[in-house]
N, C-alpha and C positions, 0 to 999 in steps of 0.2 A: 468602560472599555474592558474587552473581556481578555482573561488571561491568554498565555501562550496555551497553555495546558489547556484550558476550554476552548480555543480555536481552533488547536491541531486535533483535540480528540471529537471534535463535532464532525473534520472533516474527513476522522476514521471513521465514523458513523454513516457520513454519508457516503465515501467507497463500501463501507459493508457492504447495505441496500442495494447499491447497484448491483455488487457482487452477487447477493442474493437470487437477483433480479433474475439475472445471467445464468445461472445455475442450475436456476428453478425452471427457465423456459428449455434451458438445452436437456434436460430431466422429461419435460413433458412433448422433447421432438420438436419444438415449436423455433427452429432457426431464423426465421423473421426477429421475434422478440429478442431472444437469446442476442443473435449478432447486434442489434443494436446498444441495447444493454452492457454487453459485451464492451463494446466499442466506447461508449459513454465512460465503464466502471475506468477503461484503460486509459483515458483521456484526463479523468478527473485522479487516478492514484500518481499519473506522471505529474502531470500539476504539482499534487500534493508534496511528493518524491521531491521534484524540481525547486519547490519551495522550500523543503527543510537543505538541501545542498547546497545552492544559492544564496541563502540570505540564514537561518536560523543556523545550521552549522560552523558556519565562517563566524557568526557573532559569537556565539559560544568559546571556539577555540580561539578568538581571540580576546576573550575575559582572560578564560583559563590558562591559555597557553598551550592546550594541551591538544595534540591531533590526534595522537594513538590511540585514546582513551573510546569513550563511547560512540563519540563520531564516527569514528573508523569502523568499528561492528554495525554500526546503520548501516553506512555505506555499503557495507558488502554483504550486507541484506538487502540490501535495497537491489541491488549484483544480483542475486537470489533468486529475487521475485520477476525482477525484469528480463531476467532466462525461461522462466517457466512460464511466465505470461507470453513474452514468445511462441514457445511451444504451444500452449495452447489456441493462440489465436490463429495456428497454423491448423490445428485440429478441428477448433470453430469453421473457418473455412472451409475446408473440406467434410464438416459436418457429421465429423466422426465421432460421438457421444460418448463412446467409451474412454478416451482417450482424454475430451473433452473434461468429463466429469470426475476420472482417474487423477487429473490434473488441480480441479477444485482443491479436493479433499487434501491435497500435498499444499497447496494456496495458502487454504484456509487456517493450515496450522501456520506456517510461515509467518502469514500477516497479524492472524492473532499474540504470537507469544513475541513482534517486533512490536505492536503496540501496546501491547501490555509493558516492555520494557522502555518503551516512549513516555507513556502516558505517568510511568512510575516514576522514572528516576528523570530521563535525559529531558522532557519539558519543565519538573516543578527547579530543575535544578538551570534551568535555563530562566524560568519567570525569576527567582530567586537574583540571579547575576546579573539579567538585560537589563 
């Protein structure tokens, strides 16, 4: 059985890629790819999202007790990203690249430095307690 920390960080990896995917096609003009991609990356991060809020959060705070604590800065990164992916999928649509890819780049940092504090503290401290 594989850890929390190996399961949630495989399926940061696999939003990267799509991310990627998305990125790379709205770069090369190619709105077919992009939008679907697109559609896929935002399908499979709400998932991911919906998974740690639902069920890994609530377990957590209730080992610890504690809801203030790291949960709650997920959470409202999580607020974060799901404003700007908005936004962007609003720019996707109307197929506006600039705007589009302006939007990555703000993403990109966003989701890397939540999983980096995921994958750091708030999973091995979660495999540790579950």
């Amino acid at each position: 059985m594989h850890s929390i920390t190996e399961h949630m960080a495989q399926e940061h990896r696999h939003c990267d890629d799509l991310f990627a995917e998305a990125e790379n096609a709205a770069a090369d003009d190619d709105w077919s790819v992009a939008a679907l991609a697109w559609e896929r990356f935002c399908q499979e991060l709400e998932n991911h999202l919906q998974r740690e809020e639902q069920f890994l959060f609530p377990a957590f705070e209730a080992q610890t007790g504690n809801t203030q604590g790291p949960t709650a800065v997920m959470r409202q990164e999580h607020s974060q990203m799901r404003a700007l992916i908005h936004q962007m999928t609003a720019a996707a649509s109307h197929q506006d690249q600039e705007e589009f890819l302006g939007g990555t780049d703000t993403l990109q940092i966003l989701i890397s430095q939540h999983n980096m504090k995921e994958e750091q503290m708030l999973y091995p401290m979660s495999d540790q307690m579950l």
